[in-house]
C-alpha positions in Angstrom: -46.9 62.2 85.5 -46.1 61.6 89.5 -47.5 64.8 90.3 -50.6 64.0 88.3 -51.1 60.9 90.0 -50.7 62.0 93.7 -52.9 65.2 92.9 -55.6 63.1 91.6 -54.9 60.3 94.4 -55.0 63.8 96.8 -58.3 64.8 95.0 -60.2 61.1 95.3 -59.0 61.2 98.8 -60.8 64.9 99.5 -63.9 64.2 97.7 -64.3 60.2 99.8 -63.6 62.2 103.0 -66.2 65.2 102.3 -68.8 62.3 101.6 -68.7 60.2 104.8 -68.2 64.0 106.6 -71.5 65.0 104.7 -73.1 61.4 105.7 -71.7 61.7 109.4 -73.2 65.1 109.8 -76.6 63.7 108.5 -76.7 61.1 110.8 -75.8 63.1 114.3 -79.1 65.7 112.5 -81.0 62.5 112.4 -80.0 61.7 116.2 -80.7 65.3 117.3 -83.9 65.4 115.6 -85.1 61.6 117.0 -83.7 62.8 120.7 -85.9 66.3 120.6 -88.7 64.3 119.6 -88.2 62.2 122.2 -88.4 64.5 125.0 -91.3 66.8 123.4 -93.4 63.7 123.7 -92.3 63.3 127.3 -93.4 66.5 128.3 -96.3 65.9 127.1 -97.0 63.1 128.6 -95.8 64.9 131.9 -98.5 67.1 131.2 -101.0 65.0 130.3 -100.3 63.3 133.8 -101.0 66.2 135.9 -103.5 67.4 134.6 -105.5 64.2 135.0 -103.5 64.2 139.0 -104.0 67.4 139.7 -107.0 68.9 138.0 -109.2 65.7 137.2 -109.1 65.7 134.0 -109.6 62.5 132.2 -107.6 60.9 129.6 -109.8 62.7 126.6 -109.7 66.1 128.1 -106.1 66.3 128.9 -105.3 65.6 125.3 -107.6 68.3 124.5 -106.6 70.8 126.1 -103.3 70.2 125.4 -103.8 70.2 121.7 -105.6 74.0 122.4 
């Protein structure tokens, strides 16, 4: 009966530490995800700056052309 317990102790133990690997691995996606986003919409901003710097494009026009 010992080694029933401490197999099912063993088991309950494995199955807890698959979950919070599952949930950790979901949350470093979610980070990855949210930090990628971040720095697509920084380019884009970069962009949107020089072309209105550089080429005299105005705010309207930038966004245009970058959406093209």
């Amino acid at each position: 009966m010992s080694d029933y317990n401490n197999l099912k102790q063993e088991h309950t133990i494995n199955s807890m530490q698959s979950k919070l690997d599952a949930q950790e691995k979901s949350r470093h996606d979610e980070i990855q995800r949210q930090e990628a986003y971040a720095a697509e919409q920084q380019q884009m901003a970069n962009v949107n700056t020089h072309l209105q710097g550089h080429y005299g494009f105005d705010s309207n026009d930038a966004q245009e052309f970058i959406q093209q």
